[in-house]
C-alpha positions, 0 to 999 in steps of 0.5 A: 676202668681199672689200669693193669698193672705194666699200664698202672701209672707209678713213680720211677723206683731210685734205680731207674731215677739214677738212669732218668737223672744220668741221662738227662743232665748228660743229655743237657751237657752236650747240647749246651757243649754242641750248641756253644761250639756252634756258636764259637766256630760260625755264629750260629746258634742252635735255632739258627741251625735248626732252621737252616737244616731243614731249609737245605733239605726241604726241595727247593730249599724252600718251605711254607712256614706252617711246615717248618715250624712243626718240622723243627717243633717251634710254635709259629710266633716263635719262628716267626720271630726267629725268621725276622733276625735271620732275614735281616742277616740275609740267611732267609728270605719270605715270600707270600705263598702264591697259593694262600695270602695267609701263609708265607713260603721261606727260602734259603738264600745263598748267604744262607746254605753257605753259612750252613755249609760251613756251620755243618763243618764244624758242628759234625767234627764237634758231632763226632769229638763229643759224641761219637768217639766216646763210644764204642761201636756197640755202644753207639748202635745200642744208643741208636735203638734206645733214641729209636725206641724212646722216639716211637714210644713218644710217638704212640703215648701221642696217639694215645693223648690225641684219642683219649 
């Protein structure tokens, strides 16, 4: 079947590699940027705040570890890994789920969202200083409509991935 030309598969012209490349080696300086400062300010790594994060939003602070590996993108192996030396630092707790022998349900403990709280401190004022203030309001809503657009164009190009 013949592919028209806007869905013809080509390489990037050199204008649009310069915006690739630009992007992605800024993209690499402030997570490396957001992720030492994190680490420097409350001894969490990234990771850590990953899991953290969405153990303080999920209700209960509780989630199946199914669901919070792919809410935060982890394979299962890897989290659970990660879940053992958080465990042992007293940040989670795992629990049998009482429905499915399998599955284990993980809860924030109170060591655990008091550390979040006082790791989101500092990472949002870091947020802000390496981010947010390097833009202008426009710029930060232009910004915002490009991660959007990337994000829902990642999303149909996986649809299409899923029914070819």
């Amino acid at each position: 079947m013949e592919q028209s030309k806007k869905g013809a598969r080509q390489s990037p012209n050199p204008d649009e590699l310069a915006v690739w490349r630009e992007y992605v080696e800024t993209a690499e300086t402030l997570r490396q940027a957001l992720a030492g400062g994190l680490q420097a300010t409350s001894n969490v790594s990234p990771g850590d705040y990953a899991v953290l994060l969405a153990l303080s939003e999920a209700d209960g602070h509780r989630l199946r570890s199914s669901v919070l590996a792919d809410s935060i993108g982890w394979e299962r192996s890897r989290l659970s890994h990660h879940l053992g030396r958080m465990e042992k630092r007293g940040l989670v707790r795992r629990h049998r789920s009482g429905s499915d022998s399998r599955g284990a349900e993980i809860e924030l403990t109170d060591d655990g969202a008091k550390t979040f709280r006082r790791a989101s401190a500092s990472h949002l004022r870091l947020v802000r200083r390496l981010f947010v203030d390097a833009l202008a309001p426009e710029d930060l809503q232009a910004a915002g409509r490009v991660a959007a657009r990337l994000r829902d164009h990642l999303a149909d190009i996986a649809l299409e991935l899923e029914t070819d």
